[in-house]
C-alpha positions as CSV (number, residue, x, y, z in Angstrom):
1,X,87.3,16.1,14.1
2,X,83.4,16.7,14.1
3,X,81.3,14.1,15.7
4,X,77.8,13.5,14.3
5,X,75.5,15.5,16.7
6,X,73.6,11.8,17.7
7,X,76.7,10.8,18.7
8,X,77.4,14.3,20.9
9,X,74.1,13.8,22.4
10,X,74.9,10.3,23.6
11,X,78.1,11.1,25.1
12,X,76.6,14.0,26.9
13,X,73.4,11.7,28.1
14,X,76.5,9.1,29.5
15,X,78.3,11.6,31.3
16,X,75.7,14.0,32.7
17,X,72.4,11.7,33.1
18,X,71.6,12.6,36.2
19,X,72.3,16.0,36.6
20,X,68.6,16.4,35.7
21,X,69.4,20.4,34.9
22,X,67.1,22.2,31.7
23,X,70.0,23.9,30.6
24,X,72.2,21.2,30.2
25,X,73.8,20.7,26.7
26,X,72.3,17.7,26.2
27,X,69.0,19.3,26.8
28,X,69.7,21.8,24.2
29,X,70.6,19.6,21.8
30,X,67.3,17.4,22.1
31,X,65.4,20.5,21.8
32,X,67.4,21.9,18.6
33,X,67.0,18.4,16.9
34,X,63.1,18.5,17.5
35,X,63.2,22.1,16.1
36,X,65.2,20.8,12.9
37,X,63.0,17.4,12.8
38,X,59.8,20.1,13.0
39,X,61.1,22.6,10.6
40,X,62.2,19.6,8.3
41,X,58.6,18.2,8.1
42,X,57.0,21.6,7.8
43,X,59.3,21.8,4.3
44,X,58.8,18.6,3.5
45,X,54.9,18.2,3.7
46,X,53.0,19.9,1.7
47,X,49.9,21.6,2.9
48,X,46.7,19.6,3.0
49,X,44.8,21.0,-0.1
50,X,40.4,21.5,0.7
51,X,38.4,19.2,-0.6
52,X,36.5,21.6,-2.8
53,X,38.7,21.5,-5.8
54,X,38.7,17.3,-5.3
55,X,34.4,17.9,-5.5
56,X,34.4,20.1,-8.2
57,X,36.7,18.3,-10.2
58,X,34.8,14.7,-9.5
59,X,31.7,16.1,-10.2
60,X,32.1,17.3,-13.9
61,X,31.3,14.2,-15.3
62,X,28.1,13.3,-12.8
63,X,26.4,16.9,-14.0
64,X,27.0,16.0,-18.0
65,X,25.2,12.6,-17.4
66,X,22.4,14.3,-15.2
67,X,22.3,16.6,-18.0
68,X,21.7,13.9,-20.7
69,X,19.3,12.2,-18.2
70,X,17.0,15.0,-18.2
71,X,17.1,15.5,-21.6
72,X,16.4,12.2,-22.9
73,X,14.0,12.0,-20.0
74,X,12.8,15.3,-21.8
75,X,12.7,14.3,-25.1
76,X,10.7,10.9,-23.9
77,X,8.1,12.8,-22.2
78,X,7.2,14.9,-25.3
79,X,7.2,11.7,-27.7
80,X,4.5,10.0,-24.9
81,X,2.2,12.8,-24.7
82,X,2.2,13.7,-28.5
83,X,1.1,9.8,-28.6
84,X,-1.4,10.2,-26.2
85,X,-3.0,13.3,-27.3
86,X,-3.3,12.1,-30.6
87,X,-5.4,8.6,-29.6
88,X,-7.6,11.1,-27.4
89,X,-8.2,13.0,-30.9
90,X,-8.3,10.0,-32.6
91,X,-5.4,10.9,-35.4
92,X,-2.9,8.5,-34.5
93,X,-2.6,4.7,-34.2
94,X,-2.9,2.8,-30.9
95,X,-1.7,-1.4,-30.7
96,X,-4.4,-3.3,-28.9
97,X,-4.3,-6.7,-27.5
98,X,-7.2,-8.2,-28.5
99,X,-7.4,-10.8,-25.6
100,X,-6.0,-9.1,-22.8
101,X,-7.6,-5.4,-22.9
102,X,-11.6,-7.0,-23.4
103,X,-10.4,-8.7,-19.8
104,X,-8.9,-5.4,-18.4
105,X,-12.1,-3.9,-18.9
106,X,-14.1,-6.8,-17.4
107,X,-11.5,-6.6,-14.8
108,X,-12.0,-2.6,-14.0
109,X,-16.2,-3.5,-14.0
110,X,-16.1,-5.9,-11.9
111,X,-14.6,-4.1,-9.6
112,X,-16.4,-0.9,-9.4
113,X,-19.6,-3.4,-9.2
114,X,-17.6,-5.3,-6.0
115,X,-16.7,-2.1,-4.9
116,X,-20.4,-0.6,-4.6
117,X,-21.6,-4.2,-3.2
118,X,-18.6,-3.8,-0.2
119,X,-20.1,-0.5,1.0
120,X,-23.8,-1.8,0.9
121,X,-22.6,-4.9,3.2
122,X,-20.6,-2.4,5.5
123,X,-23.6,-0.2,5.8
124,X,-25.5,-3.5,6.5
125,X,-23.4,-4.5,9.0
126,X,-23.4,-1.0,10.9
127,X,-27.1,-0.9,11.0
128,X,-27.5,-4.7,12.5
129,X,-25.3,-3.8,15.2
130,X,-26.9,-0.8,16.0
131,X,-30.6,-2.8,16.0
132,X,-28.5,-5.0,17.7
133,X,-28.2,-2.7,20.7
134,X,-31.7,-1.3,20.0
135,X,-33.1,-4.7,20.5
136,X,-31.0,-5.0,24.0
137,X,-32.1,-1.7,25.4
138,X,-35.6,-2.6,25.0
139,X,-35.3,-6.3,26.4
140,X,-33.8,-4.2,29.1
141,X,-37.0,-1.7,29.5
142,X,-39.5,-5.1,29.2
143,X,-37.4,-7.0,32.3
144,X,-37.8,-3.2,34.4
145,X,-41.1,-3.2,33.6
146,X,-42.2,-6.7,33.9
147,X,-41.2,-6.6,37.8
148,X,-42.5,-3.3,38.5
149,X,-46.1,-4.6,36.6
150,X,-47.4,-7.5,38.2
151,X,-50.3,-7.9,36.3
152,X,-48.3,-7.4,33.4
153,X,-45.5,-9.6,34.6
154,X,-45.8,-12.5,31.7
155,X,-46.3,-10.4,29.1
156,X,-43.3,-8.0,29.5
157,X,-41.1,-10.9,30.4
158,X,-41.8,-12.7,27.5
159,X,-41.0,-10.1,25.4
160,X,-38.0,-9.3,27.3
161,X,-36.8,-12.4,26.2
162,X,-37.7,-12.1,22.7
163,X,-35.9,-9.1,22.3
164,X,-32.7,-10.3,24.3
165,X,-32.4,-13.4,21.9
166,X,-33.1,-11.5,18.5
167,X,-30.1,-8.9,19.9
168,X,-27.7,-11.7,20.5
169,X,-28.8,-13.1,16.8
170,X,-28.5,-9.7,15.2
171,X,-24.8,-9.4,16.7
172,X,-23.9,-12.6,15.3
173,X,-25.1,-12.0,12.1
174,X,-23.8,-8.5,11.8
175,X,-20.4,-9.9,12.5
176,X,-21.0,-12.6,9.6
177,X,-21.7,-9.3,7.1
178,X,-18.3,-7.7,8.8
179,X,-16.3,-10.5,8.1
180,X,-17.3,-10.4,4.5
181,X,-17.0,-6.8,4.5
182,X,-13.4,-7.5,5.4
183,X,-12.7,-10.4,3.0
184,X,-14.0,-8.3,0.4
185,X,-12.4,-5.1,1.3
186,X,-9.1,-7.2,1.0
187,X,-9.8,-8.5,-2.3
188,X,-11.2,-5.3,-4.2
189,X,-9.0,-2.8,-2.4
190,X,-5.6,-4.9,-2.2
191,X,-5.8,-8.0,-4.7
192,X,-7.7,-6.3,-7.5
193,X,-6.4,-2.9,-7.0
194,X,-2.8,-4.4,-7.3
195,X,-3.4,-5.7,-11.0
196,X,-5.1,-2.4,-11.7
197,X,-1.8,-0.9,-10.7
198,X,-0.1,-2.7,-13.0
199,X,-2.6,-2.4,-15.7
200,X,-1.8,1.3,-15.7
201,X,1.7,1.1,-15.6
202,X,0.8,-1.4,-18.7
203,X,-1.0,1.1,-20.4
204,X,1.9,3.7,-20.1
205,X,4.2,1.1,-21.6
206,X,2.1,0.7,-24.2
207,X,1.8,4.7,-25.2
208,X,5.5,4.1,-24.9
209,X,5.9,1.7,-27.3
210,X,3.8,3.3,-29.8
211,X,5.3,6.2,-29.7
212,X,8.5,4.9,-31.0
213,X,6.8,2.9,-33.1
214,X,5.5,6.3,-34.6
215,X,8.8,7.7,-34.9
216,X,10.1,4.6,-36.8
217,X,7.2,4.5,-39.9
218,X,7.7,8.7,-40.1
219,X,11.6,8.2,-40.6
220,X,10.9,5.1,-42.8
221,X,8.8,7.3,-45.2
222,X,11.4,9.6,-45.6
223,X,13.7,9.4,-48.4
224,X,17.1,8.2,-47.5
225,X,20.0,10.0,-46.9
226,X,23.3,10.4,-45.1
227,X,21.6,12.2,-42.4
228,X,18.5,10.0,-42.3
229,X,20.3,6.6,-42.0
230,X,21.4,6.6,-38.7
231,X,18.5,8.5,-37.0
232,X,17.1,5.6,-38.3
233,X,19.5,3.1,-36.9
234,X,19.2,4.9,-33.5
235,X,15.0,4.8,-34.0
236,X,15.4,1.3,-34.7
237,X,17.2,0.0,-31.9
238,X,15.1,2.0,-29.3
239,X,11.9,0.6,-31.2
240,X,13.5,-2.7,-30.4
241,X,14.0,-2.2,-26.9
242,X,10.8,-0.5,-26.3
243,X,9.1,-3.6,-28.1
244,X,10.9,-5.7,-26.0
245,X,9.7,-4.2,-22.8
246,X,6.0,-3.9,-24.0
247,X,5.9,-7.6,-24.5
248,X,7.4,-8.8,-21.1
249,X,5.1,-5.9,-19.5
250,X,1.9,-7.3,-21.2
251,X,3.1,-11.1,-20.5
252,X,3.2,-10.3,-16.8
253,X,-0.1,-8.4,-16.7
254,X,-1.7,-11.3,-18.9
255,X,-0.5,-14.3,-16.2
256,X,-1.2,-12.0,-13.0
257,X,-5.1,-11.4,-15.0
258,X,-5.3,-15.1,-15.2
259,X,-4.2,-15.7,-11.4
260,X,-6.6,-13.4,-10.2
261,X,-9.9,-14.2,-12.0
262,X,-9.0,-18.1,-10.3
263,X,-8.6,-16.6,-6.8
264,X,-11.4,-14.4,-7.2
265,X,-13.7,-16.8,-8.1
266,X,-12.6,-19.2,-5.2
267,X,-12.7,-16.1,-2.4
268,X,-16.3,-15.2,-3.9
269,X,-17.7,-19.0,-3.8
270,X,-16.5,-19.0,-0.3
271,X,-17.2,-16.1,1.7
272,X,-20.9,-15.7,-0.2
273,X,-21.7,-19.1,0.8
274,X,-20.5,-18.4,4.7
275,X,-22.6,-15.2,3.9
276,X,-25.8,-16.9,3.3
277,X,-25.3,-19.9,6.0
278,X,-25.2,-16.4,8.6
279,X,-28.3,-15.3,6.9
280,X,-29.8,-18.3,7.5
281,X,-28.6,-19.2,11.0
282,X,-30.1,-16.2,11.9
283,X,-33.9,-16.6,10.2
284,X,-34.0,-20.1,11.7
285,X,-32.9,-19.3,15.1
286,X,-35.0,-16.3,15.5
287,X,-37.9,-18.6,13.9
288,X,-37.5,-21.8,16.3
289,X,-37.1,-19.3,19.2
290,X,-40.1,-17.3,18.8
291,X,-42.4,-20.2,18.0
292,X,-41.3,-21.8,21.2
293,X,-41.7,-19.1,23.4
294,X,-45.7,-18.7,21.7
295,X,-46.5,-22.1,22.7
296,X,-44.9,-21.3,26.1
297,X,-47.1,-18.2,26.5
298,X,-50.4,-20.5,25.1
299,X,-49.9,-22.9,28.1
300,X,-49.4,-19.8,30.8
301,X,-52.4,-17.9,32.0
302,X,-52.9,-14.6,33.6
303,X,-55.4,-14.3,36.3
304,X,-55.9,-10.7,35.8
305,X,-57.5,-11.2,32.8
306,X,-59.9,-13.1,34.7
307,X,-60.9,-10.2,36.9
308,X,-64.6,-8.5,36.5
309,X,-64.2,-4.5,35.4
310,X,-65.0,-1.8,37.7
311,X,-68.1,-1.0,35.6
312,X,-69.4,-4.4,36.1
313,X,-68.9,-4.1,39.5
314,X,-70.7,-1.2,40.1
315,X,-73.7,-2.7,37.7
């Protein structure tokens, strides 16, 4: 009787184990069962199928929705700029909020006006500093001069002085104005220009809106029909929607306008009043410094001045 071929491999691994020889029959039988077991899964797995026909297949459905994307984006894009070309003409109809546009347009003045009042301040600031350093070079030419002059030795020193303590005053104040520079730079550039942002993106809404509002009142003055009643339906529902958006858009905007004309005014009454205590500072330092040093230079006397001239001399 046959014996399973397991079993024939077993019998001959007992007997002949440590022979250790390659051409046993035990050998050969271990190498025709990994042949079989190899041949058996080359038959019985399939080949691994590329993944292009798993792409091309997946991807049907992703290309029909970018397709209806881009046409509604399409179809969108011409209903906006109709909308807006025909306010710019002045044929079509444009919804305006009575209380928050007037405050837009305060908004948009204001700061253009804060805008123009930042770069004068910058400009001031740049110019103290460099009078600042002007003043400093020529308290440094008075001290080089007042030792090298002895006869003129008060004279230059005083003013030496002067000029070293108005340069150190200047510097102060010119880093008052940049500091308001700054603050202001932060609030017309950042704060301000941030609603602005959204003001626009209001405003583009708002064509929006309209534009579908359009749409609706030219199918509702068409008769109706079997072919009319549901563009109307569809008009309807994205009038809705578009509606919808245009009021949570302008809510927003309206609360952030609010926000900001409070923290405006607040920053403003601040920083102008640190503004002016620096102007100040600086007029009644420079003041209380040069009236001291004139009563100093009252009291001191230079004997040169006392001399005779050369002409009187020789009379």
């Amino acid at each position: 009787s046959l014996q399973p071929l397991s079993s024939q491999v077993e019998e001959q691994s007992e007997c002949g184990h440590g022979g250790g020889d390659d051409d046993s029959p035990a050998h050969s039988a271990e190498a025709d069962v990994a042949v079989e077991t190899d041949q058996s899964k080359d038959m019985s797995t399939p080949p691994r199928s590329t993944s292009t026909v798993v792409l091309l297949g997946s991807n049907k459905i992703p290309a029909s929705e970018k397709f209806q994307r881009v046409r509604k984006w399409s179809i969108n894009k011409f209903k906006c700029t109709r909308q807006a070309l025909s306010e710019k003409l002045g044929r079509g109809s444009k919804t305006v909020d009575l209380e928050l546009e007037p405050r837009l347009d305060l908004l948009k003045d204001d700061r253009q006006r804060y805008d123009h009042m930042t770069k004068l301040a910058q400009s001031l600031a740049n110019q103290l500093a460099q009078f600042s350093a002007t003043q400093k070079s020529l308290s440094d030419a008075f001290t080089e001069l007042s030792s090298k002059s002895p006869e003129l030795h008060v004279e230059f020193g005083v003013n030496a002085e002067a000029q070293k303590h108005l340069s150190k005053s200047t510097e102060a104040l010119s880093e008052a104005v940049g500091a308001f520079t700054a603050d202001m730079n932060t609030l017309v550039n950042k704060t301000m220009e941030d609603t602005m942002i959204n003001a626009k993106q209001y405003e583009a809404v708002r064509i929006e809106y309209d534009a579908y509002r359009v749409d609706l009142e030219e199918l509702n003055m068409e008769p109706r029909d079997a072919d009319t009643l549901p563009k109307l339906e569809d008009a309807q529902k994205n009038f809705q929607a578009q509606r919808d958006r245009y009021q949570k858009v302008r809510d927003d905007l309206s609360v952030k306008v609010k926000l900001l004309e409070e923290n405006r005014v607040k920053v403003l009454h601040n920083h102008l009043w640190l503004l002016h205590s620096a102007m100040a500072a600086d007029s009644i330092s420079c003041h209380s410094f040069l009236q001291q040093n004139m009563r100093r230079v009252e009291s001191l006397h230079n004997p040169s001045l006392d001399a005779s001239s050369w002409l009187e001399e020789d009379g």
